[in-house]
N, C-alpha and C positions, 0 to 999 in steps of 0.2 A: 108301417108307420111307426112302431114302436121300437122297430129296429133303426130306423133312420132317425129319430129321436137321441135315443142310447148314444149314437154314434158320433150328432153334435153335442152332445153333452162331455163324451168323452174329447174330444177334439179341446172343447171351450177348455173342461179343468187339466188339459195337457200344456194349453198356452198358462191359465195361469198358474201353473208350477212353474212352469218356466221361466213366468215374469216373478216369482216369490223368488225361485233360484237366482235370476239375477238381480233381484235389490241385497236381498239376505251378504251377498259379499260387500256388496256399496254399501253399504248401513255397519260393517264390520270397517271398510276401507273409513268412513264417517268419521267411527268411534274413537279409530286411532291418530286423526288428524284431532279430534276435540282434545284428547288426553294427553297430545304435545302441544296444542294451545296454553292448555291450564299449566304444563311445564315450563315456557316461555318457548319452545324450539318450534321458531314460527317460522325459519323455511320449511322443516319437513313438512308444517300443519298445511300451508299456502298452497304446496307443494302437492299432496293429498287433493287438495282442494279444485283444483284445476286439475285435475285429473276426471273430478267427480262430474266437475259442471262440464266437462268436455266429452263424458261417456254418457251410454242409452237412461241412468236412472236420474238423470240433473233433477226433471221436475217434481220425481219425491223429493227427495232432498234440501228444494228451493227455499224453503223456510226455517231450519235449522241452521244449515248455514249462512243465510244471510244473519241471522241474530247472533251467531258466534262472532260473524266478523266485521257487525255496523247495525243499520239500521233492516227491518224488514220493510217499512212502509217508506212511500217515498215523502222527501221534504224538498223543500225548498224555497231561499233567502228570499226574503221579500223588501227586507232596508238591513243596508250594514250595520247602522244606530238604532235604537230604538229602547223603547220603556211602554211600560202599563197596556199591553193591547187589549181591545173592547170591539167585540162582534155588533153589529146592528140586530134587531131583533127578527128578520131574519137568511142574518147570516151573510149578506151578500155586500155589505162592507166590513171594511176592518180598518179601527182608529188606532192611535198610538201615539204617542210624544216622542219627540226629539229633543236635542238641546238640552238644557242645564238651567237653576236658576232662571233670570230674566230673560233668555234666550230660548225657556221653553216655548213648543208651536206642538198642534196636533197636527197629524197628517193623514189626510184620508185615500185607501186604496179598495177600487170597485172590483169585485174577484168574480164578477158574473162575467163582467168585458171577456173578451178573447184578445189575446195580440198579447203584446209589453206591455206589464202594469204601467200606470200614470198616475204617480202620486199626486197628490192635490196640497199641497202645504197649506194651512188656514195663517190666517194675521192673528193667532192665538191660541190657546190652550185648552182642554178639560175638553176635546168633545164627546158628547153624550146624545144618543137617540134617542127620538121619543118612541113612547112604548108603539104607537100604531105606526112608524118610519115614515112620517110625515116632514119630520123633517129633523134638521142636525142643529145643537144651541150647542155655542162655545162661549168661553171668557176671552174679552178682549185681550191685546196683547200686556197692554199697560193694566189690566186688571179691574178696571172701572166702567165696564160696560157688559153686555150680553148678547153678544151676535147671531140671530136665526136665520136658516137658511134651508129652506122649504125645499122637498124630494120629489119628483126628480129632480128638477131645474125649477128656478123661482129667484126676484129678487130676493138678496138677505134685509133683512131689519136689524137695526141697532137700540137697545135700552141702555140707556145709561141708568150704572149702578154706583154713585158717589159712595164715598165714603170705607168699610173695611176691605180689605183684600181677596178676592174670589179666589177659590183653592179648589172648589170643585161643582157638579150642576145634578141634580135629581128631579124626577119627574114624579109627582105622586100620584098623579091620575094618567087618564089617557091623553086626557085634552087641558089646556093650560098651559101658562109658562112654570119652565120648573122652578125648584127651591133654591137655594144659591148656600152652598157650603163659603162662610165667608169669617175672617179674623185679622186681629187688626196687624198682627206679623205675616209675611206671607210665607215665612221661613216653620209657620207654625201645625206643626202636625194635629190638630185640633182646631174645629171652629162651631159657630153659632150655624142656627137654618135662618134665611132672611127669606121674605117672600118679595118677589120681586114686583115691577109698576111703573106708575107714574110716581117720579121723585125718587127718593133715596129707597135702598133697601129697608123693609120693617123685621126685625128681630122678633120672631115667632115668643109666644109666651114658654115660660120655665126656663128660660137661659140655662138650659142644659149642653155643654160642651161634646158635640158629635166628634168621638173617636174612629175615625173609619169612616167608609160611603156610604150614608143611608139606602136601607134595601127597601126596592117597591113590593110592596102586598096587596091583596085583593082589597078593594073598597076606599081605596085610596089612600092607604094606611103605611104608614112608610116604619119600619123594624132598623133600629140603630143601638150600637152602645156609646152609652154617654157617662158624663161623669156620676151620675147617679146609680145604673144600670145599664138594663135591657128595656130599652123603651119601644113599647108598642102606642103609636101617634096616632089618633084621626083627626080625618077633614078637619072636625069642627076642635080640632084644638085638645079634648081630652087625653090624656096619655096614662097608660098603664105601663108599672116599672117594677121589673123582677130582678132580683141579685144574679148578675152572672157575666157571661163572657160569650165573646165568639160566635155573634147571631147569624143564622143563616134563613134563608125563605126559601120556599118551592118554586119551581118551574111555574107554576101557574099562579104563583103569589095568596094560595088557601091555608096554606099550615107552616109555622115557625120552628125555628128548634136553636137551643142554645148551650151553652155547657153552665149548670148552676152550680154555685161553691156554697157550702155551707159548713158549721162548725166538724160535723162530720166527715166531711168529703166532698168529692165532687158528683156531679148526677148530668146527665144528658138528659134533659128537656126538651120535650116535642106538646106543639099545641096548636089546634084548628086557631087561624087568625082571629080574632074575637071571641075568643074561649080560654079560660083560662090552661097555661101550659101545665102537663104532667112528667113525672119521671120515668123515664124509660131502663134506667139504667143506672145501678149506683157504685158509687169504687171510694175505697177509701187509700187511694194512691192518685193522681191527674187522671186526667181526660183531655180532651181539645180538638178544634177545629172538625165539629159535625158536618155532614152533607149530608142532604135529604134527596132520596131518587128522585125522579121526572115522575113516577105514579104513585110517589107520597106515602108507597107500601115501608120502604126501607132509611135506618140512619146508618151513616156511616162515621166512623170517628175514629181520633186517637185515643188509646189507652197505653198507661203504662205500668206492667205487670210489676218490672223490675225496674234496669237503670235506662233500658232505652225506650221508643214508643213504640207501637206496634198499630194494628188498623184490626179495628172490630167493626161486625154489623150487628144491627138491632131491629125488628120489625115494628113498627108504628104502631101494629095491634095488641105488642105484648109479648111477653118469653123471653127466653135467657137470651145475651149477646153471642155472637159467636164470632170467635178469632181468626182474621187472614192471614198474617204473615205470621212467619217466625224466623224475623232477619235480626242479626244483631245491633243492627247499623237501626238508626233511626228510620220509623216509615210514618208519614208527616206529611199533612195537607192532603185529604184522600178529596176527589170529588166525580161523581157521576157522570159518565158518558151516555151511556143507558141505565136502562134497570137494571140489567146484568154486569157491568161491565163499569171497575174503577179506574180513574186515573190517580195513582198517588206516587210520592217522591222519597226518595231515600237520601241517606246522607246529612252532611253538615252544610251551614249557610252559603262555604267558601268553594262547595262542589257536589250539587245536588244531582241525582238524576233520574228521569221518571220511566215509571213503571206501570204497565196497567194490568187489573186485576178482572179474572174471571170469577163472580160469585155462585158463580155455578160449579164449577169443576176445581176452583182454587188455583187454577194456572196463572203462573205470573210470567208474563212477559216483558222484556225491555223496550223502551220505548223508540227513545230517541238515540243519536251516536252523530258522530262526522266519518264512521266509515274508515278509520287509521286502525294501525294495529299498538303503537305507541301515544299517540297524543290528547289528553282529554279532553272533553269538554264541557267546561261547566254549565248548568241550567239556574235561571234565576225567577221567571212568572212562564204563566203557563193559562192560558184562556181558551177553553173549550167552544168550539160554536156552538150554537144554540141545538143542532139535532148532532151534536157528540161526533159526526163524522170527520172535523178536523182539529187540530190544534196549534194554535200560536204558541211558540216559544221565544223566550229568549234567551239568547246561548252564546258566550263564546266559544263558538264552534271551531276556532283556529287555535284554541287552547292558549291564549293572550290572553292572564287577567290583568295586565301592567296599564294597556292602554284604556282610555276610558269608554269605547265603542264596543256594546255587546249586541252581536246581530238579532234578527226578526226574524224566524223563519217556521213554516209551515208544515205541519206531514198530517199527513192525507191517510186516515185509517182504510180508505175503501178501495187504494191504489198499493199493492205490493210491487217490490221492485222485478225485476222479470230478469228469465236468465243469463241474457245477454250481458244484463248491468252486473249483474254480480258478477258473472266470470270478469267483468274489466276488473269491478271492483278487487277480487283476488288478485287478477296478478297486476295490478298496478300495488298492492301493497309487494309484492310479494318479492316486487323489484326494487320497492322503497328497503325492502329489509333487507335482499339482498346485496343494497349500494351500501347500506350501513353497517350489515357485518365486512364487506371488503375493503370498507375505510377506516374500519377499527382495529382490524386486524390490521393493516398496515402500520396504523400509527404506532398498533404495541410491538412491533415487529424487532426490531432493534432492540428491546430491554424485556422481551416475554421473560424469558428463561431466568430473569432477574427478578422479576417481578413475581411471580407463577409463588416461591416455596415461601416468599415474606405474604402470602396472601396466606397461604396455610397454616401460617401460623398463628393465624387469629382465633381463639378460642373463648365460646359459647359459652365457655364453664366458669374463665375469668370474669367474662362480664355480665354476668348472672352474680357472682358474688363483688363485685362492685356495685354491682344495683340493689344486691340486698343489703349492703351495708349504707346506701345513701339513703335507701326507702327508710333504714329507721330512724332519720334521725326529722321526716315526717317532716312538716312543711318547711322549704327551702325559699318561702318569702323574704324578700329583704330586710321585713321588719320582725322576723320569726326568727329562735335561736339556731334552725336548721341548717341556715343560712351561713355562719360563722364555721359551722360546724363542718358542713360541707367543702368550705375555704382548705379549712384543717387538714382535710382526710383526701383531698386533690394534692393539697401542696405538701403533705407525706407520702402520698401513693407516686406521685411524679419523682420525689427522689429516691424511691426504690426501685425506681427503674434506672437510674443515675444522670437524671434534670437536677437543676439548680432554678426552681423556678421564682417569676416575678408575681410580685402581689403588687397589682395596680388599683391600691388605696382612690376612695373617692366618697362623695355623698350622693347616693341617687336619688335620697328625700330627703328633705331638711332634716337636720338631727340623725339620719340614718348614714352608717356607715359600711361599706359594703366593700369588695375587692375582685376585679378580673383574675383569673391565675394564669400565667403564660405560661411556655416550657419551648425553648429555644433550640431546635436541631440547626445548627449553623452549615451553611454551603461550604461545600470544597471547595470550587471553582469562580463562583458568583457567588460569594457571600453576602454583599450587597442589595443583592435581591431577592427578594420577601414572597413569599405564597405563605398564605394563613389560613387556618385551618380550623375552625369555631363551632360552639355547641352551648346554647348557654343553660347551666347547671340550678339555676332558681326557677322554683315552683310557684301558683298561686298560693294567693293566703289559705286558701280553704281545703287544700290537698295536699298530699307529696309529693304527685306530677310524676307516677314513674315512666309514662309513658311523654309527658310534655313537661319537662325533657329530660329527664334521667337516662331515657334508651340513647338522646344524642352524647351524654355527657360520658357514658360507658363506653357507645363504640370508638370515641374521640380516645379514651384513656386505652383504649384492646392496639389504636393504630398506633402513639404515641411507644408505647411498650416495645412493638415489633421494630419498631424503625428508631430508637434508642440506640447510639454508639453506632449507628448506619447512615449517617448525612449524604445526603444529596448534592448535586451544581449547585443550587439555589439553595438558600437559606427557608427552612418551614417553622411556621410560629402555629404552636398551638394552642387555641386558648379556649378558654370557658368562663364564655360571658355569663356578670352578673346580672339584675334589673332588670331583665326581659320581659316580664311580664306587669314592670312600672314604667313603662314607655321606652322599651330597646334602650336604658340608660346605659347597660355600662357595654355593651358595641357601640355606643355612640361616644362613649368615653374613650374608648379603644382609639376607633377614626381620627377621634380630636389631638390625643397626644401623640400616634402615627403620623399625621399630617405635622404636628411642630417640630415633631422630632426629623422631618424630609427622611422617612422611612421610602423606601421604595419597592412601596406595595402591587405587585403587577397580575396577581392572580386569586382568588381566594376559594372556599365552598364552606358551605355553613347548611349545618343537619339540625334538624329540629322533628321532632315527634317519631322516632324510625320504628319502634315494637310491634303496633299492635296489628291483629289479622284479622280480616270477620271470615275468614276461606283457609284454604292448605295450602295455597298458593302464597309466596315466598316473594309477595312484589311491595315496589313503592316508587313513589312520584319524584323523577328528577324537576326539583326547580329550578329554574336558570335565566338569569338575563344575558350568557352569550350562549351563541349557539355550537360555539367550537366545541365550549365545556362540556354541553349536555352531550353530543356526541360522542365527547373522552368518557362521559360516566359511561354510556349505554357500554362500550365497547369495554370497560372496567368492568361492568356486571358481568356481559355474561361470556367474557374470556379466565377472568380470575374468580368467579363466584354463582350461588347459586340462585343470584337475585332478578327479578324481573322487574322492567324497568319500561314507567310510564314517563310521559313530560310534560309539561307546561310551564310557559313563561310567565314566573312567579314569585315574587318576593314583597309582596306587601306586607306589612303587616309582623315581621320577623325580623331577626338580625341580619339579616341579608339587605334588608331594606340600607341599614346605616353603612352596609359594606361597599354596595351599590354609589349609593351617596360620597362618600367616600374616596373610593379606588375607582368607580365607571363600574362599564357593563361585564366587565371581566368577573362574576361570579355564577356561581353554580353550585348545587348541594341538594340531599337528598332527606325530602317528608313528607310524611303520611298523608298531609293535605297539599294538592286540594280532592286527591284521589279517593281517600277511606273517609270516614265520617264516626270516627271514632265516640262512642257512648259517654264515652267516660273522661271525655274533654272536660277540663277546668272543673272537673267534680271529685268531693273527697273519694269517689272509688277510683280514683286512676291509682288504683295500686297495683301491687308489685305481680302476683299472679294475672294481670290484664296484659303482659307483656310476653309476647313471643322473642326469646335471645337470642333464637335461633335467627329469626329476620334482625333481628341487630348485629350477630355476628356476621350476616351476610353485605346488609349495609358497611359495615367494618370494613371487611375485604374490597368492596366497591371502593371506598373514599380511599383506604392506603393505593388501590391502585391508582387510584386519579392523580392521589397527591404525588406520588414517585413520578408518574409520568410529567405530570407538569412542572414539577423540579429539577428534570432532568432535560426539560426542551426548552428553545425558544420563545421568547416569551413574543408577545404580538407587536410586530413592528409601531414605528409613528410614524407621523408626515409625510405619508405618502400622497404622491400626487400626479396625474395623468392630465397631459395635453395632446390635444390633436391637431396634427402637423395637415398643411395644405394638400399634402400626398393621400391624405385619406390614414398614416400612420399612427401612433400613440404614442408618448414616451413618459415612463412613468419614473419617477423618481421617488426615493425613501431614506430614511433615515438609517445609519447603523444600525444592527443588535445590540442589545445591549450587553450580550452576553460574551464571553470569549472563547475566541473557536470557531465561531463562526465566518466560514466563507463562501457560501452562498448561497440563492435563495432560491424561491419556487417563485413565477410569476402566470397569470395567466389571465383571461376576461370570464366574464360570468353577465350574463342575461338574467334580467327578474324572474322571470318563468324556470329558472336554476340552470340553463344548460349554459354550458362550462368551454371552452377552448383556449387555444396556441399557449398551453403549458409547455414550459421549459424551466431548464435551471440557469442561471446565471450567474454572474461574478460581478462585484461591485454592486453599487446602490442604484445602477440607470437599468433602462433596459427600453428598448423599442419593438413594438407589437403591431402586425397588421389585420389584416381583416377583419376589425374589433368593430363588432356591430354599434348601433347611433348609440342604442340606449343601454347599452354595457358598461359596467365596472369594472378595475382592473383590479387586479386582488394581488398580495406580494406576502409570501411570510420566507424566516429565514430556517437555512437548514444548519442543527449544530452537530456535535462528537454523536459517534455511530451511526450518523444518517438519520437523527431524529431530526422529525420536521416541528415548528411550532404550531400550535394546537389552536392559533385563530390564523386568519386571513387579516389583515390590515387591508381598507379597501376605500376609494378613490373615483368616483365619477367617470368615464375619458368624456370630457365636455371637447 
């Protein structure tokens, strides 16, 4: 017996050595696909990668790499549109607004159903459950009423509520109609508690202005800040008010907790509901946004050691806080999934993304993603269900901040995605990245070897000392003497290079006088036409802005240097905008006298925030409203540079925005947001050691290759136009190039879904195309000197 023991004993630890032998190389083969990830060389990584999901060790592996290259948990789109989503209490519906203004509607979807969701659109707004899911109360559409509608099925009731403006509905007890957040703007982010009835709303006593959703607590106690405070309300009307901020209540509505400010500092306050709160926690630096666990043991909060926030915990019982993160980026907004287990968010407002935290082990994991290897997406609310197993988001998941639809969708902490999906998921990227290195390489193909040694010449060390000399002359406000100063030291440094540059004098504020600085490389061929090239050089009041926008204002001057006495076909304008940061004034000034002067502006890119890094990785965010462009950067980084290159369609909010406005969709440019979530945004430490020059000289080498190559191609046809002939044919027509040289063009169809056919080249403006599916477009651009092609599609319906 003891022999035949021994024997499977030895058998079992032969298998698994066997199976250690074979992970130990997968787990090697892993490591070197992650560490060409973090390099950008994301065929080898994909590459690696399908290898791994396709060999005996996929299912260790399943979980590391799904979080390298997307999501691990599955999600999934619940409405294209949406805002505010609200769990029923439990859990088995999910509300949310649509619409805008007077066209908001809530909409309700039942996630217990099986099949196709079936939204339910209400005739109005704010819906809110009652705490026992009895039933759903919304505000009428016009806002002067209160519609119940009893669960499961039940008629609704109508109360009319005359008089102020409904903005929102709270239940203070179990049973009752609820409160009615109400104000006589409806535009107004504050209002009174009205209790509802027969006849008009009544205005609860202390006309204290509810800032935020009143939260329910035990005894029917509702916890709100007001303009007073932190008010703790009962039934019968008395209210206790503490100084402070950012109230939060327990899962089971027994214990409050707040952030309190006092002469000192700030303190995290925690207190049994009807007992007066205590401190848990003091700092003589912020705090903000507490969450209290589900078993009332733990808080969570922001603290801010230094210049960014961080996420501390604290035990309800007492003892020191202790620190979770140590990211550079902001970590903001934590809140409880479980007792062990946070949800919190990193980044800035314009591209947030979330994270959840193990308090157990300090693992942080990434949350959410759309699964691309280039495109972001940004995260804007985030609503836990009520037992933490799923989460609504709302995300521009398609990496679109321009349009005004940011999706709804779902992931499911208890559902991981399975092998099968990942391996699609790899090589569907893996063929996206490799259509886009073989169309990028194409396009630089004719001018590489031209392009390739003016990249190298871009040096890290010049514009390190360009940046040192603008950091000192310290706020570059319009209304600060920086500002002047910086005029100076542009429009001297431009003629040392041997520019003769423009000072486009203006007022961005009354009485303030300010100046664009141009520096004109004129075209050999097509001088006529314009591609500009922009960074704008003024800081806020309250900083020197090395990084927003000193690093744009630098790599602008590193490109302008290299390609000095080297003109291009096309004529390139470089400039540095003033009043950026007083409402895009002097890009908007730029536009206005470009436009009177019938410049003929057909291309542009505009850089804004390019320095800083919270990693060693050497990346940043193509923003772009065409799509040709972003393509020429990606293919600019990483042929001529060592930069890694994200995207999203982006320009709000920047000089991009007036260029857009302007010239059209023809721009493109490269910034830190909405990607990084930079600390030290619009604060006096954006200084000069915050900046990596090294990622500025890399952006540098990007933009000079963008800007040669679109200087040197066609620029995007016009008027073009496709009709279909009885035959089932197309026949598209177009406008000349504008350029000369040009004789002939590339044509072809494209389907929504992207696939592409009967490419040819042709001669003349016509062309006729067959087999062009119902609901295809026909796409035309022209080809000039050396075989370069233009760098958009011009494109056309075939109706």
């Amino acid at each position: 017996m003891l022999q035949r023991t021994l024997w499977l004993m030895t058998i079992a630890l032969a298998a698994v050595a066997v199976r250690v032998q074979a992970q130990a190389p997968a787990r090697l083969v892993f490591d070197s696909a992650y560490y060409a990830w973090q390099a950008g060389r994301y065929v080898e990584s994909l590459g690696r990668l399908e290898r791994l999901l396709t060999g005996p060790s996929r299912d260790s592996l399943l979980t590391p790499v799904a979080l390298l290259t997307g999501e691990l948990y599955r999600t999934r789109e619940i409405a294209p549109d949406a805002a505010d989503p609200r769990w029923s209490p439990d859990g088995s519906l999910l509300a949310f607004d649509i619409g805008g203004d007077s066209a908001r509607r809530s909409v309700l979807v039942n996630l217990s159903e099986s099949g196709p969701l079936r939204p339910d659109t209400l005739p109005g707004y704010a819906a809110t459950f009652a705490p026992d899911g009895s039933e759903i109360a919304y505000i009428a559409a016009a806002g002067d009423a209160v519609v119940f509608r009893p669960r499961p099925n039940g008629e609704e009731r109508k109360l009319d509520t005359p008089g102020p403006a409904g903005l929102a509905l709270v239940y203070a007890g179990d049973r009752g109609p609820p409160l009615l957040v109400a104000a006589a703007d409806p535009s107004s982010q504050s209002g009174e508690l009205y209790q509802i009835g027969a006849g008009a709303p009544r205005a609860l006593p202390g006309g204290a202005q509810v800032t935020g959703l009143p939260l329910r607590a035990a005894g029917g106690r509702l916890v709100f800040a007001s303009s007073q405070g932190i008010t703790v309300r009962s039934p019968d009307g008395t209210a206790t008010v503490h100084r402070g901020m950012s109230p939060v209540v327990s899962t089971d509505g027994s214990s409050y907790a707040f952030v309190g400010r006092e002469a000192a500092g700030w303190s995290v306050m925690y207190g049994r509901i009807g007992e007066p709160p205590r401190a848990l926690a003091r700092s003589s630096r912020p705090v903000a946004a507490p969450a209290i666990s589900p078993d009332g043991a733990r808080i969570v909060y922001q603290g801010m050691p230094r210049e960014d926030w961080e996420l501390y915990v604290v035990s309800t019982a007492g003892g020191e806080p202790r620190r979770i993160t140590h990211e550079i980026q902001h970590d903001i907004m934590p809140v409880f999934l479980t007792n062990q287990r946070v949800l919190a968010v990193m980044g800035e407002g314009r591209h947030r993304r979330s994270y959840l935290y193990d308090l157990g082990t300090g693992a942080r994991t990434r949350f959410f993603h759309n699964n691309t290897v280039r495109t972001i997406a940004p995260e804007y609310a985030w609503a836990p269900r009520p037992d933490g197993g799923v989460v609504a988001i709302v995300s521009e998941r398609d990496g679109d901040t321009v349009s005004p639809e940011r999706g709804l969708y779902l992931t499911d902490l208890r559902r991981t995605v399975s092998g099968e999906e990942l391996l699609a998921r790899v090589r569907s990227a893996l063929r996206s990245e490799r259509d886009l290195r073989t169309r990028g390489t194409a396009l630089f193909a004719p001018i590489a070897t031209r392009v390739r040694p003016l990249a190298q010449e871009i040096s890290s060390a010049r514009i390190y000392d360009y940046a040192r000399q603008l950091f000192s002359f310290d706020s570059k406000h319009v209304t600060q003497p920086g500002n002047q100063r910086a005029i100076e030291y542009l429009q001297a440094t431009l003629r040392s290079f041997g520019y003769e540059p423009e000072l486009q004098w203006f007022e961005p504020l009354p009485g303030i006088r300010s100046a664009n600085v141009i520096a004109t490389l004129r075209g050999t061929s097509d001088p006529e036409v314009q591609y500009v090239v922009g960074s704008h050089f003024d800081s806020v009041e309250e900083g020197p802005g090395s990084d927003d926008n000193t690093s744009g204002t630098t790599a602008l001057l590193e490109v302008a240097r290299v390609l000095a006495g080297r003109p291009q076909a096309a004529t390139i304008r470089f400039v540095w905008f003033t009043g950026e940061e007083s409402g895009l004034r002097g890009s908007r000034e730029f536009v206005r006298q470009a436009r009177e002067s019938g410049d003929r502006v057909v291309g542009a890119l505009n850089n804004d925030m390019l320095g800083w890094a919270n990693d060693d990785r050497l990346d940043n965010t193509i923003r772009y409203a065409n799509a040709g462009l972003r393509d020429l950067q990606h293919a600019a980084a990483f042929l001529f540079s060592d930069l890694i290159t994200y995207d999203a369609r982006y320009y709000k909010f920047t000089d991009a925005h007036s260029l857009v406005d302007g010239f059209g969709d023809v721009v493109s440019g490269i910034g830190s947001y909405p990607v990084l979530g930079n600390p030290h945004y619009h604060q006096p430490h954006d200084a000069l050691e915050t900046v990596n020059h090294r990622l500025v000289a890399e952006v540098s080498r990007t933009t000079l290759a963008s800007v040669v190559l679109m200087a040197s191609s066609p620029s995007r046809l016009a008027e073009v136009t496709a009709s279909r002939a009885a035959d089932g044919t197309v026949e598209a027509t177009w406008k000349p190039a504008i350029e000369r040289g040009v004789t002939s063009y590339r044509i072809r169809w494209e389907e929504t879904d992207g696939r592409t056919g009967g490419s040819r080249v042709v001669r003349g403006t016509t062309a006729r195309l067959a087999g062009v599916p119902s609901d295809a477009a026909v796409a035309v651009r022209a080809i000039g000197a050396r075989g370069l092609e233009g760098w958009d599609w011009a494109r056309a319906p075939a109706d």
